[in-house]
Backbone as CSV, one residue per row, in Angstrom:
resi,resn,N_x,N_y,N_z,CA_x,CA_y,CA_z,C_x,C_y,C_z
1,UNK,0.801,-1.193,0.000,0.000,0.000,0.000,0.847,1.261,0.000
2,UNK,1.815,1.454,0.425,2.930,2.640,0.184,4.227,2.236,0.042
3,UNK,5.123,2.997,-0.683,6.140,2.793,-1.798,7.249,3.586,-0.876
4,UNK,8.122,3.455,-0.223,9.149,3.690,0.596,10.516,3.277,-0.505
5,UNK,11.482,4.186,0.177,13.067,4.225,-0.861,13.967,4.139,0.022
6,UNK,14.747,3.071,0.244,15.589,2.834,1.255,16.899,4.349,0.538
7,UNK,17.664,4.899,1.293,18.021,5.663,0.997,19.474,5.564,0.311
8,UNK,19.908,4.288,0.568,21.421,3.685,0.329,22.104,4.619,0.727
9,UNK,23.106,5.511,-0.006,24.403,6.417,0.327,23.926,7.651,-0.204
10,UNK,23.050,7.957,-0.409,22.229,9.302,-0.752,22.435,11.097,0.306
11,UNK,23.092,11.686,0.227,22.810,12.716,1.420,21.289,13.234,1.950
12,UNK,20.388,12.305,2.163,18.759,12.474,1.664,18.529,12.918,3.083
13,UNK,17.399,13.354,3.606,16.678,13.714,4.797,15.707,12.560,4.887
14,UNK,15.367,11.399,5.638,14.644,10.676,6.011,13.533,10.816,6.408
15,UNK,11.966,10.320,5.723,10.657,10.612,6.308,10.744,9.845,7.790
16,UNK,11.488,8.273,7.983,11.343,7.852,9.051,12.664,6.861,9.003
17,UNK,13.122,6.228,10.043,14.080,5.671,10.251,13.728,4.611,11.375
18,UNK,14.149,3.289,10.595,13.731,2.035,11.445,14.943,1.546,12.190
19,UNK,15.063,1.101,13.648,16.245,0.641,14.624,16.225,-0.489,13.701
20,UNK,17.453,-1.100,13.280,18.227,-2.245,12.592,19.121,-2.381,13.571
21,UNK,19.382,-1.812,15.030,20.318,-2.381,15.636,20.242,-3.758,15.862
22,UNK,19.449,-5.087,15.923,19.822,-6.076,16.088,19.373,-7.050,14.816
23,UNK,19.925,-6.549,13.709,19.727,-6.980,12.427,20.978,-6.480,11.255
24,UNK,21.771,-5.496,12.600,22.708,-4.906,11.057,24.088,-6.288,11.153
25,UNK,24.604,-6.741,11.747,25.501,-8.002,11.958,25.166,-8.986,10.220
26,UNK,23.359,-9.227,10.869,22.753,-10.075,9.473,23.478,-9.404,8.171
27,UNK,22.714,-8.051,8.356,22.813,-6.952,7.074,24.366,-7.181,6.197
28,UNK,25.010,-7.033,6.754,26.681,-7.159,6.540,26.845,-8.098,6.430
29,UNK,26.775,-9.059,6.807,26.799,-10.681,5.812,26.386,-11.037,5.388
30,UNK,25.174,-10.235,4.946,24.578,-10.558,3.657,24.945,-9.710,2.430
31,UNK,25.632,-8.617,2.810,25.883,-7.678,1.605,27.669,-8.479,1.726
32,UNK,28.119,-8.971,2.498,29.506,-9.426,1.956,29.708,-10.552,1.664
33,UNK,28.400,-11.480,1.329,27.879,-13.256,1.089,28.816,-12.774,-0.815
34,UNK,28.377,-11.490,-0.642,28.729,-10.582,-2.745,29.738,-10.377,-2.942
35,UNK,30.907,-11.294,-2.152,32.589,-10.787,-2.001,33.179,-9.617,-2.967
36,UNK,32.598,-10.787,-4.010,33.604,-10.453,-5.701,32.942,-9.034,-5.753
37,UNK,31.824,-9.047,-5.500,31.184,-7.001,-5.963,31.978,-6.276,-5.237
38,UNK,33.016,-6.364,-3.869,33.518,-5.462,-3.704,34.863,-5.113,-3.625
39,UNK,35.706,-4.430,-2.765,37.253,-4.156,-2.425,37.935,-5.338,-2.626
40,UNK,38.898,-5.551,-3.938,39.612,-6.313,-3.818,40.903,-5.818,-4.067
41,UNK,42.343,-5.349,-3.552,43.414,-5.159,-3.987,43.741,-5.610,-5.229
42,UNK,43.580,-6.985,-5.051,44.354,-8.054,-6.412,43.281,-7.240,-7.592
43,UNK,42.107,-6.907,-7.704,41.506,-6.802,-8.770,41.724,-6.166,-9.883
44,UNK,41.986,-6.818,-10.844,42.114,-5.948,-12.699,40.772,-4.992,-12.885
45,UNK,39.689,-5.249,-12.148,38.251,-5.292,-12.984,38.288,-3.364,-12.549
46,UNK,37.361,-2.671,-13.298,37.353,-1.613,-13.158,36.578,-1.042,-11.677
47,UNK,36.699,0.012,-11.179,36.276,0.899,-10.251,35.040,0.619,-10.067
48,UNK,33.713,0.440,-9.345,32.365,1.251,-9.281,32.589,1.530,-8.028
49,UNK,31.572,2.415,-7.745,31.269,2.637,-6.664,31.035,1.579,-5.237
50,UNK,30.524,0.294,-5.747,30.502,-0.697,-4.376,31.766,-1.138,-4.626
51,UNK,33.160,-1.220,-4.999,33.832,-1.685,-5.136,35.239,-0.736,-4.737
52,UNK,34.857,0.235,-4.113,35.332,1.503,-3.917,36.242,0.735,-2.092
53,UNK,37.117,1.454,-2.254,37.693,0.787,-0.668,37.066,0.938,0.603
54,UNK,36.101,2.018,0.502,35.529,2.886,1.310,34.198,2.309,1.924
55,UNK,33.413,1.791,0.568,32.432,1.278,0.353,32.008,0.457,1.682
56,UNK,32.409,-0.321,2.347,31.266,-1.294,2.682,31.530,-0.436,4.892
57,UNK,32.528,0.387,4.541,32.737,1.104,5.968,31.711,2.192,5.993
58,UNK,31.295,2.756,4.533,30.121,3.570,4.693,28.958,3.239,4.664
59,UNK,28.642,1.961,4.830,27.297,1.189,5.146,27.601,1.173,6.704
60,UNK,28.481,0.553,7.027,28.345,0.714,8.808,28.339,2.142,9.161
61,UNK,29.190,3.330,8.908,29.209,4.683,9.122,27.430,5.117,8.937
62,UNK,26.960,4.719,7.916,25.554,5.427,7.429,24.810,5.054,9.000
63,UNK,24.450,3.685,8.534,23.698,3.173,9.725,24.151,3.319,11.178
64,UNK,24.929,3.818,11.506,25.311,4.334,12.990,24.359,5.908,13.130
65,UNK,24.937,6.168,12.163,24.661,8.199,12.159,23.163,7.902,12.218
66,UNK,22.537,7.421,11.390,20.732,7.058,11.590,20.741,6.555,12.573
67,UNK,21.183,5.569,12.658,21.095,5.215,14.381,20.184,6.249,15.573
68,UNK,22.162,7.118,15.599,22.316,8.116,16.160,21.093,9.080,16.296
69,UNK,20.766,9.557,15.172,19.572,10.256,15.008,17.953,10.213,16.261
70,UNK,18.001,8.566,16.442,17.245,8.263,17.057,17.383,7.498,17.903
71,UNK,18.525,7.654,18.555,19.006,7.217,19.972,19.258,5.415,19.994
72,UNK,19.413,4.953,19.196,19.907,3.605,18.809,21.407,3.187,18.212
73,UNK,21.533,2.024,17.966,22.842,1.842,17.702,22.962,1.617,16.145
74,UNK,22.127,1.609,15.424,22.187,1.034,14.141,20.688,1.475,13.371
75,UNK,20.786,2.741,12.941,19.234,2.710,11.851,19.366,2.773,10.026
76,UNK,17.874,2.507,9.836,17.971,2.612,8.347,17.085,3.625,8.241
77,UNK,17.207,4.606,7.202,16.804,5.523,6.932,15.899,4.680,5.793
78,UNK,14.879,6.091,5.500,13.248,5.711,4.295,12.957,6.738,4.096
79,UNK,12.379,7.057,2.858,12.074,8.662,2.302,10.517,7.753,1.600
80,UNK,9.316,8.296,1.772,7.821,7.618,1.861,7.639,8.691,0.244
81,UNK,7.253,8.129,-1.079,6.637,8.202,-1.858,5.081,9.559,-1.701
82,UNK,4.568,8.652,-0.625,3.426,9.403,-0.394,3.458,9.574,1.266
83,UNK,2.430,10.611,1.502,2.001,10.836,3.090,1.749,9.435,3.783
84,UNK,2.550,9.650,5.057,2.224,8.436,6.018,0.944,8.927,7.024
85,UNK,0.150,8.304,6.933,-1.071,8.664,7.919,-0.979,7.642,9.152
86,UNK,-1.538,8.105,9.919,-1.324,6.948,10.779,-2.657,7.075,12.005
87,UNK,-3.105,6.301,12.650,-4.449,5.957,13.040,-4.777,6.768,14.635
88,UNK,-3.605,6.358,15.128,-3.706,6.728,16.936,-2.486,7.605,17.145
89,UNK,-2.289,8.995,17.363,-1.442,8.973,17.804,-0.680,8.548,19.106
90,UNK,-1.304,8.325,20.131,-0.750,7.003,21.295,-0.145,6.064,20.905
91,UNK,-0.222,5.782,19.918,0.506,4.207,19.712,1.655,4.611,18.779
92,UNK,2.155,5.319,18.525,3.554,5.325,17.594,4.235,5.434,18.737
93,UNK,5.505,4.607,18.268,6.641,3.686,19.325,7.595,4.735,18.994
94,UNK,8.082,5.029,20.518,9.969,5.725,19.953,11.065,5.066,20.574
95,UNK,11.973,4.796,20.215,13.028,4.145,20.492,14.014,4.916,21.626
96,UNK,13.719,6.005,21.706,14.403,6.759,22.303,14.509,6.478,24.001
């Protein structure tokens, strides 16, 4: 029902940001299960961006700073397509 954009490495402002602190461990071994896509010294193959040396320290750097944002150890940022409505305000959770 609504269309959310994870923000990847974007300098974006976040509509909302979900705690991944006890899911980012998963997160990272699953993005490094993709060895060959990234930092390899030995490599001939050309430059991109995930392959950048930098690359997989600014996935942990990102998700700290979101984190941070909202008093957790690890967040993911989301930029919402359309307006989030929401039913009660009593019941939205803060992590804080």
């Amino acid at each position: 029902k609504r269309v959310v954009s994870y923000i990847q490495f974007y300098d974006l402002q976040p509509d909302f940001i979900i705690d991944i602190s006890g899911h980012f461990k998963t997160k990272m071994d699953s993005i490094l299960a993709h060895k060959s896509q990234f930092f390899d010294p030995n490599s001939n193959e050309p430059e991109t961006v995930i392959s950048s040396k930098n690359f997989t320290e600014s996935i942990h750097y990102r998700a700290q700073d979101m984190g941070r944002l909202i008093g957790v150890e690890y967040g993911e940022g989301f930029i919402a397509q359309q307006n989030i409505g929401i039913n009660d305000l009593m019941h939205l959770s803060s992590v804080r």
